[in-house]
C-alpha positions in Angstrom: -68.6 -93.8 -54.5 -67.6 -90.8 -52.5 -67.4 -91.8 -48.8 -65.8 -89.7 -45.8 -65.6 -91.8 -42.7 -63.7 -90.0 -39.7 -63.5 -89.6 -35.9 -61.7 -86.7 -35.2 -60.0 -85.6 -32.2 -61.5 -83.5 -29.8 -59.4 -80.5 -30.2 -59.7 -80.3 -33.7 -63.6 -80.7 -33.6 -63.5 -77.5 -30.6 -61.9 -76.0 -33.4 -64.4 -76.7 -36.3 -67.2 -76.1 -33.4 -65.4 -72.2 -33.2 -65.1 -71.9 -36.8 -68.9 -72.7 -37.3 -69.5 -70.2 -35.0 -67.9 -67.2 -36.2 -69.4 -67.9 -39.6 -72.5 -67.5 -37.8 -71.6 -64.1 -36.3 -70.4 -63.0 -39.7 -73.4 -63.7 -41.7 -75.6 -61.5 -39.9 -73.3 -58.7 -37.9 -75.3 -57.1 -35.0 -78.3 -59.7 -35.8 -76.4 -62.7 -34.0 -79.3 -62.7 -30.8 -82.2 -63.4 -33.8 -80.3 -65.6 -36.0 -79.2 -67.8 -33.3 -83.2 -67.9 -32.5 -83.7 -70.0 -35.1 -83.2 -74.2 -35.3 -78.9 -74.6 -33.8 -80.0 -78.2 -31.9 -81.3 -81.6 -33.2 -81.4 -84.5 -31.1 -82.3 -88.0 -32.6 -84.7 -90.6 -29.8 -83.8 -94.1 -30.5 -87.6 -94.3 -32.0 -86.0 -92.2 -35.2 -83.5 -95.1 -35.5 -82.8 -95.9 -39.4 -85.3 -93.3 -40.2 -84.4 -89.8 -42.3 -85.3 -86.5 -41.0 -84.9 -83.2 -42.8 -82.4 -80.4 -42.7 -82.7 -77.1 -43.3 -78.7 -75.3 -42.7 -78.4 -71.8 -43.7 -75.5 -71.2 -45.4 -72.1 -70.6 -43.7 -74.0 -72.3 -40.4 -73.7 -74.9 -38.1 -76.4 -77.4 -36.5 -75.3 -79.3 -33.3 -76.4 -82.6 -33.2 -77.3 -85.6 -30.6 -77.1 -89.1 -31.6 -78.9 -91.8 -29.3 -75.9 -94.1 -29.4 -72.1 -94.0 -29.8 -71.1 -93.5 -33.9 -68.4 -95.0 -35.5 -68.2 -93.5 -39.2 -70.0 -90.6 -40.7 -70.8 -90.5 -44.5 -71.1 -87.0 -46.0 -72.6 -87.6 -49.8 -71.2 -84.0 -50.7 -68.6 -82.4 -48.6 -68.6 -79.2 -51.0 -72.3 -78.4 -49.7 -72.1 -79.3 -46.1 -69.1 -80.9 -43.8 -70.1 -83.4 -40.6 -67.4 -82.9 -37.5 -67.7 -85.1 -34.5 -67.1 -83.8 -31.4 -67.4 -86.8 -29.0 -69.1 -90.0 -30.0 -72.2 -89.0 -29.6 -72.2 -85.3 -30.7 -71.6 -84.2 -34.3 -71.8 -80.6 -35.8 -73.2 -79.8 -39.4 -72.0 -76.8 -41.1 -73.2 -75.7 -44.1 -70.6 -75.2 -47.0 -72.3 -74.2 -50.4 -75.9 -74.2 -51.2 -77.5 -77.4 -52.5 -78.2 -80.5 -51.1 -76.9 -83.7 -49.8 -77.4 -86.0 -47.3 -75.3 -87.7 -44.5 -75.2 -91.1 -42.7 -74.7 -91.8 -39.5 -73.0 -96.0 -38.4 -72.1 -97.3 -35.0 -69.4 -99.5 -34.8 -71.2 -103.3 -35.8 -71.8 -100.7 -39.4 -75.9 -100.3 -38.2 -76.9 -97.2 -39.6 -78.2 -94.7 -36.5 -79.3 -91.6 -38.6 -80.0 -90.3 -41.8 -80.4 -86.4 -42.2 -81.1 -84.9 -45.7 -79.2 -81.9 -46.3 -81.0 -78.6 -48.0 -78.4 -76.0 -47.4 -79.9 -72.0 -48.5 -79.2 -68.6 -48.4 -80.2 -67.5 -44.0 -83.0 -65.0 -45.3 -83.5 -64.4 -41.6 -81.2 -61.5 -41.3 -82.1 -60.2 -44.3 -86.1 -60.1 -43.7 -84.9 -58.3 -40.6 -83.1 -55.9 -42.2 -85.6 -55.2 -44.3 -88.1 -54.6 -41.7 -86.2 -52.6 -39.1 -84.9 -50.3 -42.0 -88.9 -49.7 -43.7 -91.4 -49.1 -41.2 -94.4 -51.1 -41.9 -93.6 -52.7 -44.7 -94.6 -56.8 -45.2 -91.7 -58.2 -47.1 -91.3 -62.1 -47.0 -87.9 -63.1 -47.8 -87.2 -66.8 -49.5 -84.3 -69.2 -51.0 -84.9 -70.4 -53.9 -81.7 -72.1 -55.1 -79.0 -69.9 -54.9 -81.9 -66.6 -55.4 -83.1 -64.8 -53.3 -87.0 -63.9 -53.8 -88.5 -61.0 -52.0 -92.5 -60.9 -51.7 -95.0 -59.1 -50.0 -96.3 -55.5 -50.1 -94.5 -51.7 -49.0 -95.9 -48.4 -49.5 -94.4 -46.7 -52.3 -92.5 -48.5 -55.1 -89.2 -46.5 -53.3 -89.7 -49.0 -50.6 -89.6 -51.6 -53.1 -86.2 -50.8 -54.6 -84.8 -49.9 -51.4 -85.7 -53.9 -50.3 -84.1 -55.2 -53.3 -80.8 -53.0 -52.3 -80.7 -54.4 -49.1 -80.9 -58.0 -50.2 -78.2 -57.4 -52.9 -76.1 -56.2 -50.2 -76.2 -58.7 -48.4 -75.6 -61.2 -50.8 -73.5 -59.5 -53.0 -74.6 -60.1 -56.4 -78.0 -57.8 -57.0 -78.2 -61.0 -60.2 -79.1 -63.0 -58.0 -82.4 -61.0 -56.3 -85.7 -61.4 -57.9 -88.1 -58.6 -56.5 -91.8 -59.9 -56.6 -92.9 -56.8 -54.1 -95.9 -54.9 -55.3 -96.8 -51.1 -53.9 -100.1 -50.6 -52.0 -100.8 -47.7 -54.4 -98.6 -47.5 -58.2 -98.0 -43.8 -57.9 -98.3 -41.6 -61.2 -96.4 -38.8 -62.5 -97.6 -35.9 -64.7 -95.1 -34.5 -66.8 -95.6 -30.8 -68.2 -93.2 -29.9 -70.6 -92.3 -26.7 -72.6 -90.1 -26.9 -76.1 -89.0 -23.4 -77.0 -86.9 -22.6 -80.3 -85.7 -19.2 -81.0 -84.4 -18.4 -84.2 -82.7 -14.5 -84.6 -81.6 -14.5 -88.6 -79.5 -10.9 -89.7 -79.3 -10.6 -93.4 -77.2 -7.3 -94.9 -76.7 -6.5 -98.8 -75.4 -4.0 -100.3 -73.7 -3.8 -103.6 -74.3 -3.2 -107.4 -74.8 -5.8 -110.2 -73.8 -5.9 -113.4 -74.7 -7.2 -116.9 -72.8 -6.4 -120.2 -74.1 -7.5 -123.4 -72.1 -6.2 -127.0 -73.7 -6.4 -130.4 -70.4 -6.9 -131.6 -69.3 -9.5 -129.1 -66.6 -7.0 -127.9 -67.7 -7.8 -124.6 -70.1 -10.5 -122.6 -70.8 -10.8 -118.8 -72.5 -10.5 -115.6 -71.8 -10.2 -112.5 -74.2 -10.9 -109.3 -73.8 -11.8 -105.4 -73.4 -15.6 -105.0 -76.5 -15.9 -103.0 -79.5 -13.5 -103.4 -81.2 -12.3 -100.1 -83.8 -10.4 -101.9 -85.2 -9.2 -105.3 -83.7 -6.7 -107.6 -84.4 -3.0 -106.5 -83.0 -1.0 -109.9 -84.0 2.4 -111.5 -82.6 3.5 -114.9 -82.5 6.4 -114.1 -80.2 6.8 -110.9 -77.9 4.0 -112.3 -77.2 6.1 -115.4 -76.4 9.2 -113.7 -74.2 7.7 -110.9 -72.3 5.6 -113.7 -71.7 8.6 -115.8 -70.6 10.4 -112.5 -68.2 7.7 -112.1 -66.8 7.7 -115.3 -66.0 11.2 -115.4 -64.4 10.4 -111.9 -62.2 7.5 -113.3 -61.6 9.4 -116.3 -60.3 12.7 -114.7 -62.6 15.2 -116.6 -64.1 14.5 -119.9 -61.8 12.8 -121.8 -62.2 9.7 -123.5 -61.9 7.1 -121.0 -60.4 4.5 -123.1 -57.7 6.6 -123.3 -57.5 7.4 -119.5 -57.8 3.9 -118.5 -56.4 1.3 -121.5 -56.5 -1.4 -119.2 -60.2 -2.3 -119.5 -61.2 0.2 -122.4 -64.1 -1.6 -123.6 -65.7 -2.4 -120.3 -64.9 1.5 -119.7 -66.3 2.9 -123.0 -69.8 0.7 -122.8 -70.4 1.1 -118.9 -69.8 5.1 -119.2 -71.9 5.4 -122.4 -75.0 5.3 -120.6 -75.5 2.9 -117.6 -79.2 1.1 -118.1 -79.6 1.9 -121.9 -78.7 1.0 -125.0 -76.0 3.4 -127.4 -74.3 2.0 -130.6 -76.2 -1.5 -130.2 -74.5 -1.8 -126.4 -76.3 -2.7 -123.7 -75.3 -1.9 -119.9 -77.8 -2.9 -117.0 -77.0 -2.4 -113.7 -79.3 -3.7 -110.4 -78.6 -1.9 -106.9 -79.6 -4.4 -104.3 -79.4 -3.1 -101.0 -81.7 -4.8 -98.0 -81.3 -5.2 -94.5 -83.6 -7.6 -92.7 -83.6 -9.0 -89.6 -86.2 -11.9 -88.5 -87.1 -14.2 -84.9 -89.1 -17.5 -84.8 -90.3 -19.0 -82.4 -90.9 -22.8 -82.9 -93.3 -24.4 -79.2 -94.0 -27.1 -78.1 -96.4 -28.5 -75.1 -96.5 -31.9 -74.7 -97.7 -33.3 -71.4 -96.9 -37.0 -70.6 -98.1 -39.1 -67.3 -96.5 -42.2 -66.5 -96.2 -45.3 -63.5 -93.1 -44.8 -61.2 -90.5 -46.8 -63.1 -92.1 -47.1 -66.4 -91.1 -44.6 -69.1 -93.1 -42.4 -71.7 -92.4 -40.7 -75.2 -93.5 -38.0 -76.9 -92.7 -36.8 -81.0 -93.3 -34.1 -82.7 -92.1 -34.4 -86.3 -91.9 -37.1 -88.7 -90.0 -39.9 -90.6 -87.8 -40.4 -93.1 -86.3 -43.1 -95.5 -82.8 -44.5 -95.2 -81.7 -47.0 -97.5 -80.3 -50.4 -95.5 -79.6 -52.5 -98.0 -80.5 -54.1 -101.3 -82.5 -57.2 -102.3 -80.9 -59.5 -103.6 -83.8 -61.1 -106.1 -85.0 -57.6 -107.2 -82.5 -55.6 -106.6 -84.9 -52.8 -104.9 -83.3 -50.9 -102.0 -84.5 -52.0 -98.4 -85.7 -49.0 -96.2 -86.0 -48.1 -92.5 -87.1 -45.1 -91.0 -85.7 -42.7 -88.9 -87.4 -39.9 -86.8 -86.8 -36.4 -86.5 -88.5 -33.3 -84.8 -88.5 -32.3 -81.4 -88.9 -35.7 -79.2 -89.0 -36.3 -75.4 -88.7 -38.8 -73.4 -88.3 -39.6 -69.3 -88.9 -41.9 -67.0 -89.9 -41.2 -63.3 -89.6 -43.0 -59.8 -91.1 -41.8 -56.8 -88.8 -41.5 -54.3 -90.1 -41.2 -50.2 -91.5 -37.8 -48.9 -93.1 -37.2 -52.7 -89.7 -36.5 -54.2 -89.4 -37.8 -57.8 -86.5 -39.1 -59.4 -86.5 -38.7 -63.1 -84.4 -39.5 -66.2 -85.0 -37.1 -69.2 -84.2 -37.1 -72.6 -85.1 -34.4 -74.7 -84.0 -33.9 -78.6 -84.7 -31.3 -81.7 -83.5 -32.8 -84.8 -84.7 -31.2 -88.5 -83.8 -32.4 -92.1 -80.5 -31.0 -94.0 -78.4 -31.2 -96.9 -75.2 -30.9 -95.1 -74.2 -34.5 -95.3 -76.5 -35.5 -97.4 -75.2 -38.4 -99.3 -76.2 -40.0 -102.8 -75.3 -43.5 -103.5 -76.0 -45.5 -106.8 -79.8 -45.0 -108.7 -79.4 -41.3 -107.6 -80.9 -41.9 -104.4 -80.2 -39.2 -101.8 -79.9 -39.5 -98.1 -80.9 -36.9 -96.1 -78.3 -35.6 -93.5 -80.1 -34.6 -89.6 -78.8 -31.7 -87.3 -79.5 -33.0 -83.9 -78.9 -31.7 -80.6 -79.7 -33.9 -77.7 -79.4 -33.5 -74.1 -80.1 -36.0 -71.5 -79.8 -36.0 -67.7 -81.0 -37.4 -64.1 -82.2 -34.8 -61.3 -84.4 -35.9 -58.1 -87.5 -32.9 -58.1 -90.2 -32.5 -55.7 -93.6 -32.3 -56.9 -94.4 -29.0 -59.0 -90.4 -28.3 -59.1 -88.9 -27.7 -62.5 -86.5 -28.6 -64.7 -84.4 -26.2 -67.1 -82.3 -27.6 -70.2 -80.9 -24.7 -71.9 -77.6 -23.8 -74.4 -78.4 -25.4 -77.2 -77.2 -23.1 -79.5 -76.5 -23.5 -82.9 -75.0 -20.4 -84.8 -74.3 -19.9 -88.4 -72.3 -16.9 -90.4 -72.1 -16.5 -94.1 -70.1 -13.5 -95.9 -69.4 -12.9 -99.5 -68.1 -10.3 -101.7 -68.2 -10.6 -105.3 -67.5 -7.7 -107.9 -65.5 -6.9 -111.4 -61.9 -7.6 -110.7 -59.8 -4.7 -110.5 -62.5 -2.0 -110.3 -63.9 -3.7 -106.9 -61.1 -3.1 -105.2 -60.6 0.4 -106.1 -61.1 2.9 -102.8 -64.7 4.2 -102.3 -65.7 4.2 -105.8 -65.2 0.5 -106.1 -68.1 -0.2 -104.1 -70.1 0.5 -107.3 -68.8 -3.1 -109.1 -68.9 -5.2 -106.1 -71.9 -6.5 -103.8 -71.6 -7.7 -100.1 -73.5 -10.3 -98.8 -73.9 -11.5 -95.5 -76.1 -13.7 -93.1 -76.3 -15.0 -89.9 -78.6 -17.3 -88.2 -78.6 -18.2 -84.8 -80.8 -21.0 -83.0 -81.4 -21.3 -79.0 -83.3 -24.5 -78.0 -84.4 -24.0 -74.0 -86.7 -27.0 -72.7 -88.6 -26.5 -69.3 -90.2 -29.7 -67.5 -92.1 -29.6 -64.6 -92.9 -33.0 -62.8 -96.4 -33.5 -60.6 -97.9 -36.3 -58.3 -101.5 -36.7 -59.5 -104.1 -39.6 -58.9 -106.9 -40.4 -61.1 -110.1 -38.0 -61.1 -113.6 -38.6 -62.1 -115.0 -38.2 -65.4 -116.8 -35.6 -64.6 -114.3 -33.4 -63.1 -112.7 -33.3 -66.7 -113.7 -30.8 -69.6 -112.7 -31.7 -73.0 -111.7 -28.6 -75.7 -115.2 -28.9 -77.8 -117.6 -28.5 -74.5 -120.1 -26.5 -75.4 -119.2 -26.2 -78.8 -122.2 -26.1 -81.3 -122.5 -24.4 -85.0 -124.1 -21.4 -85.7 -127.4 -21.7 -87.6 -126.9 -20.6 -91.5 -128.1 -17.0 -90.5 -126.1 -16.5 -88.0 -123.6 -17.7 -90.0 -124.5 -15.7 -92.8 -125.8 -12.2 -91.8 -123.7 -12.4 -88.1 -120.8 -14.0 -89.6 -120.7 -16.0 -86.6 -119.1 -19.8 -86.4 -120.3 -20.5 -82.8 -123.8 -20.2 -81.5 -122.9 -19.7 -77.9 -120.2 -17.0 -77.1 -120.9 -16.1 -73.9 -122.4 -17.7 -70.4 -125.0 -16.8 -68.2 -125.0 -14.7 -65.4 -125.1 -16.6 -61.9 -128.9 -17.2 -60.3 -129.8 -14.3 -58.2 -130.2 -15.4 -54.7 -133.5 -15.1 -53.3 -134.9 -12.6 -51.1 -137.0 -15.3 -48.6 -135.4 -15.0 -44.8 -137.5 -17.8 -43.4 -137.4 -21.0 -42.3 -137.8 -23.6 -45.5 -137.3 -27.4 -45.4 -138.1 -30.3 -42.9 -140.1 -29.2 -39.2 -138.1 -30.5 -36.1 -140.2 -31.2 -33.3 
């Protein structure tokens, strides 16, 4: 058994009795007048003799108390939790240590017991409850120990108020953990989120080249050559190709000599494409298809979602779709386990009313679409899907009907080819006839506009839904009018009356 029995000297206990003191002062600085308001003196009547009274000590505070006769030993059942000091004989002080309980004994010198005092040493919420009030006007904040918590209750204005309580007591105690806010807002305040998704997309496609095709009876020669990736159809007329590839065969040839014999290099590529481009002479067939195109295109991808939601509570918003993603494989069957993943244009925030209307809001916003860069395929030939994202999320404070702007998302691509017969294609000016340029270039801008609002609930009646009025046209109408709706227009207003007089009730 644990047993502390000690009289200490008198100068040591002025010590303990100072010590006590200026834990008191630093528990609650610039609150010492009010703390010290609450229980600091107990004194026991010989009536309470052998009897046990309850303590409450706050922690890191002292309790001076009077015993009705002169004590010989003092039993402290936990010392860690609270200490017991004698100053004279018949004074002792109680500090509290830790929180938790225990409870002390108090013997005169034939071993009688005089007191017995049981211990609850807490958190002092005094100072804190205080606090609390001084620093928000009006609120009604209770502030309890439970254990080694702290619980706030009560009611405040706004749910700002709220969080700004359950700073204060996490200040004080240092360890927010440990602080359990029960406090409820006279009025949940709501916030209407108004939101604008714009995606622009500016696409420049350029070709300009000349394709070719040889096909010989004899097999002499075999080919074709095109652009690596079409942007358009085949534009080609006989005609024109024939005379420009004559034209350049006399050019290559230097007059009207035999090419092959100008140009033994390539002499039957030579002798069939200056035959006659686009026709067929000697069972050899030369086609040619000009493709030249320019094309430049802008799309615009909105959306408008509008979201409410409670101060401190968060709402979503998607605009897309889902798609398989293999997670695993079962074991017994061997079929692949799926989970889905979304993609589109999402949103999501989460707003907190702050004082003076002011709202403080979290928002994440993200444009995500479907590609094949990345894609993977694992065993079964099942293919994966790869996603270009871009995300943005951030924290501004607004006030009500302020907005929000998330832009620079960009996302730019460039694509350039040349393809052509070797040799001739790179021949100056006149090799442009046996090559073919392509090149594209997209460019995406995703710019996001949100626009937070303080609203309150409204009557049914005050709302209109999209179909009001809405009623089919008779077949008819429908028919002969070609009409969908059978009310397109409204009425004029009532004319007011002409009457001057007096009408309703007669006052005597």
């Amino acid at each position: 058994m644990n047993r502390l029995s000690r009289i200490l000297a008198p100068h040591r206990s002025h010590l303990a009795m100072l010590a006590g003191a200026a834990l008191l002062t630093v528990a609650a600085p610039g609150l010492a007048p009010q703390a010290l308001a609450q229980q600091s003196h107990m004194s026991i009547s010989p009536a309470e003799l052998s009897s046990s009274r309850d303590v409450a000590l706050g922690l890191g505070k002292s309790l001076v108390i009077d015993l009705p006769r002169d004590a010989k030993d003092v039993l402290v059942a936990n010392p860690t939790v609270a200490d017991a000091v004698m100053r004279t004989a018949r004074r002792a002080y109680l500090i509290g240590m830790t929180v938790g309980q225990t409870n002390v004994f108090f013997f005169d010198e034939a071993g009688r017991q005089i007191a017995v005092l049981e211990v609850n040493v807490a958190r002092d919420t005094h100072a804190i409850g205080q606090t609390i009030r001084q620093l928000i006007p009006g609120s009604q904040v209770k502030v309890e120990a439970a254990a080694d918590n702290i619980v706030l209750t009560g009611s405040v204005r706004t749910p700002a108020d709220a969080k700004t309580a359950a700073d204060i007591a996490a200040r004080y105690i240092g360890e927010p953990e440990k602080v359990l806010n029960m406090i409820s807002s006279a009025g949940s305040e709501q916030v209407h989120l108004k939101v604008t998704i714009a995606e622009v997309k500016r696409s420049v496609l350029k070709q300009l080249g000349v394709n070719l095709s040889f096909l010989g009876a004899n097999n002499r020669l075999s080919g074709q050559i095109s652009n690596p990736f079409s942007v358009n159809g085949p534009i080609s007329d006989t005609s024109v190709v024939a005379t420009l590839g004559n034209a350049t065969c006399r050019a290559l040839a230097g007059g009207d000599y035999a090419p092959g014999e100008i140009i033994p290099v390539v002499p039957d590529l030579i002798s069939n494409a200056c035959s006659n481009l686009g026709g067929a002479v000697d069972g050899d067939l030369v086609s040619a298809q000009i493709r030249a195109m320019e094309q430049q295109g802008l799309m615009r991808v909105l959306a408008e979602p509008t979201l409410s939601a409670i101060s401190g509570e968060t709402a979503d918003f998607l605009a897309g779709g889902e798609f398989p993603v293999i997670t695993g494989v079962d074991r017994d069957t061997g079929a692949p386990t799926l989970e889905f993943k979304q993609f589109g244009v999402a949103l999501g925030f989460t707003p907190v009313v702050q004082s003076g209307g002011r709202i403080s809001m979290k928002v994440r916003t993200e444009a995500s679409e479907l590609s094949n860069e990345g894609a993977v395929t694992i065993a079964n030939g099942y293919a994966i899907p790869g996603l270009q994202v871009r995300r943005a999320e951030t924290t501004v404070e607004l006030p009500s009907g302020g907005s929000l702007v998330l832009a620079g998302l960009i996302q730019q691509e460039s694509r350039q080819a040349f393809n052509g017969v070797p040799g001739l294609k790179d021949v100056p000016i006149l090799g442009a006839l046996f090559r073919s340029r392509d090149y594209i270039n997209n460019e995406t801008e995703l710019v996001v506009f949100a626009t937070p609002y303080l609203v309150k609930p409204v009557a049914a009646k005050e709302l209109t839904r999209p179909d009001k009025n809405l009623a089919p046209a008779s077949d008819p109408a429908a028919i002969l009018l070609g009409r969908f709706n059978r009310l397109y227009g409204v009425g004029g207003a009532t004319p007011t009356g002409g009457y001057q007089g007096q009408v309703g009730f007669i006052v005597e």
